[in-house]
Structures are given as structure tokens and as C-alpha cells.
C-alpha positions in Angstrom: 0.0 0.0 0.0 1.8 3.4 -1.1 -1.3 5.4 -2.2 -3.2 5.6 0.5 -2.3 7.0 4.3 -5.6 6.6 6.0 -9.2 6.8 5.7 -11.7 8.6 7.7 -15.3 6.8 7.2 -16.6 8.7 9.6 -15.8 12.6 7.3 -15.8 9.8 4.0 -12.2 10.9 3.2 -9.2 9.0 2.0 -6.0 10.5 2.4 -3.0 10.0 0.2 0.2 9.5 1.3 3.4 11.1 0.6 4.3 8.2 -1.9 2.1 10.0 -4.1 3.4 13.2 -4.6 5.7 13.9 -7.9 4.2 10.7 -9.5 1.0 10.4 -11.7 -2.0 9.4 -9.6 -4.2 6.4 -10.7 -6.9 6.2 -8.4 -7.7 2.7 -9.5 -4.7 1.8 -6.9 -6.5 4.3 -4.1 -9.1 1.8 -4.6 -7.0 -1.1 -4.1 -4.9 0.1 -1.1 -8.8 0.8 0.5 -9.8 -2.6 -0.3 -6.8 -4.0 1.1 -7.3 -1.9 4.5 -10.5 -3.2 4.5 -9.7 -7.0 4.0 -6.7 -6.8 6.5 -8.0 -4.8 9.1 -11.2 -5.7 11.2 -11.8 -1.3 12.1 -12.0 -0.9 8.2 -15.1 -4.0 7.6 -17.7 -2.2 10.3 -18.0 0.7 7.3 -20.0 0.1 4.4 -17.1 0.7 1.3 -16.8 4.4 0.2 -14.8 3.8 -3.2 -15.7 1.1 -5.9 -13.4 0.2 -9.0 -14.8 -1.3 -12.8 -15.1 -1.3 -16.1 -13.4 -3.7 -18.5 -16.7 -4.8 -19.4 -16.5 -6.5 -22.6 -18.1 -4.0 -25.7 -17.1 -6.3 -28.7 -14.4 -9.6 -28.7 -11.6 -7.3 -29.1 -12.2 -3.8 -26.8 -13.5 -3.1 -23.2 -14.6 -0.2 -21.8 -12.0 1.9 -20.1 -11.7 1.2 -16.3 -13.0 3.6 -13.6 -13.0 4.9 -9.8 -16.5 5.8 -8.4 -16.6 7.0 -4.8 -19.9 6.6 -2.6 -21.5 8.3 -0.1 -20.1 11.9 -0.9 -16.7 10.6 -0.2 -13.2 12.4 -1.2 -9.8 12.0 -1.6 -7.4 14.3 -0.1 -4.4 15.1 -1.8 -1.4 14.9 0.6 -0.4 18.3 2.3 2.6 19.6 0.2 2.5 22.2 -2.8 2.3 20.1 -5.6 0.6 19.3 -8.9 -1.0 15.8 -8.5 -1.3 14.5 -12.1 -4.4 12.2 -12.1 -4.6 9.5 -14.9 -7.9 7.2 -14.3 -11.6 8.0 -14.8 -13.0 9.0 -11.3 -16.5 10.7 -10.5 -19.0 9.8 -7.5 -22.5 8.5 -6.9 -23.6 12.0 -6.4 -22.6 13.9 -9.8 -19.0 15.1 -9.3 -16.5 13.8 -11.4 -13.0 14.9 -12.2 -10.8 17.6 -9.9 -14.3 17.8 -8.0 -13.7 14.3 -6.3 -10.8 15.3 -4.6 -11.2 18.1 -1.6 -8.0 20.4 -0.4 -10.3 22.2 2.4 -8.4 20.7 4.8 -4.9 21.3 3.2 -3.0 24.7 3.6 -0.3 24.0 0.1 -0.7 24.8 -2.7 -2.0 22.0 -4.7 -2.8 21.9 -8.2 -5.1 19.2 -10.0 -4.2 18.5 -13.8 -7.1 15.9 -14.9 -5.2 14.0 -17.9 -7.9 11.6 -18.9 -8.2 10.2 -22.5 -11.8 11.2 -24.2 -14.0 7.7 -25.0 -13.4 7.2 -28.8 -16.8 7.3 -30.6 -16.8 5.2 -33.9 -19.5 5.0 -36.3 -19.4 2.0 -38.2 -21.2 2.0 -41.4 -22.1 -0.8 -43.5 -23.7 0.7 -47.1 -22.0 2.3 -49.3 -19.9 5.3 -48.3 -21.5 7.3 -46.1 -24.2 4.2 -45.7 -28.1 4.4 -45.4 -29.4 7.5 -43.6 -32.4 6.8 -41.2 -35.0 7.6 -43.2 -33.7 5.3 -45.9 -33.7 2.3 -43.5 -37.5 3.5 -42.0 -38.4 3.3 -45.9 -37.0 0.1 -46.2 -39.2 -1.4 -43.4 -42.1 -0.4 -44.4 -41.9 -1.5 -48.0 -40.8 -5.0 -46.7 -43.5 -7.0 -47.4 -44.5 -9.6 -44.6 -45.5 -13.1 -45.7 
């Protein structure tokens, strides 16, 4: 565990430790250092988990979606306590519509921390299968009706 320094249940905050300044932040392994406190430590189970990792669902035999960090409850994470810029690198957002630089909270901090959110846009494809530009919607609604049922 090198991401994480503790976890307040009681405020919902998970603070990072000072492993995780200067370096690029996935917050896929804050997840796993606060699943690993709450396997190994008996304190951690009597709270109901505030931070859930997925994704890698399966979209086609070849691509998954990307993965993601999704905290609960109106939980944070708190940068650790030193100026910095804290580089974050994985798709994070919360159960109650923040997402981004707004899922981590520096009230409590007194450096100057910057957040740089450097996450990849979802690629949108459109795949066509007519000729080039393919059948517009009204041409496929035309083709429907005039299919004649037997």
C-alpha cells in the first residue's frame, strides 16, 4: 500500500500518502490500497465501502470499456499536504454527480496544490455498412415499411 495514508469513514475521506506526490496518480490503486485496509483490518469491515473500482466490461471480442474509480456516499480524496501538482490518470466521478478535480477536496490542506485531470476522451466510432457514407435513417425507415411480410 503506497497510495493511500488513511481513511476517515466517519468525514468519507481518503487521504494519500506522501508516496504520491511527484508521481501520476491512478486512483484505481487508491481503490486497491482501501480494499486491502478493509480486508486486513477488522476497524475498516464495520463501514460500508466508500470507493468502488470497474469497467473492463467486454463491448465487442476485441475492446473493453475503459476502467474507472467511483466514490460513494459523498466521499473524497485528499491530496497529501505539500504544494504540488497531483497529475491524475484514471476516470473518477462519484455516486452524487461530481466527477473529475471535484472528487478530490484540499479544504483541509494549507499547500498549494494543483489538480491536472489527464484523462483520454471515450473514442466514438461509427461504423457504417452501405456504401460510403451508408443508409441515412429515413432510408432504413423506408426500407421497413416497404418489406412485405409473408
Amino acid at each position: 500500500m503506497g497510495t493511500v495514508a488513511s481513511v476517515n469513514y466517519a468525514t468519507r475521506r481518503i487521504y494519500l500518502s506522501i508516496d504520491t506526490v511527484g508521481v501520476p496518480l491512478d486512483t484505481m490503486e487508491v481503490y486497491r490500497d482501501v480494499r486491502e485496509l478493509r480486508r486486513t483490518n477488522e476497524a475498516h469491515q464495520a463501514y460500508r465501502p466508500i470507493i468502488v473500482g470497474g469497467g473492463n466490461v467486454q463491448k465487442t471480442a476485441t475492446t473493453f470499456t475503459q476502467s474507472y474509480v467511483q466514490l460513494l456516499f459523498g466521499a473524497a480524496i485528499v491530496p497529501y499536504n505539500v504544494s504540488q501538482s497531483l497529475v491524475i490518470i484514471r476516470d473518477t466521478f462519484s455516486d452524487d454527480g461530481r466527477a473529475g478535480v471535484e472528487c478530490f477536496d484540499r479544504s483541509s490542506t494549507s499547500a498549494e496544490i494543483d489538480l491536472d485531470y489527464q484523462i483520454n476522451p471515450v473514442e466514438i466510432r461509427e461504423v457504417s455498412t452501405g456504401g460510403a457514407a451508408g443508409p441515412t435513417a429515413a432510408e432504413i425507415a423506408n426500407a421497413v415499411w416497404a418489406k412485405v411480410l409473408a
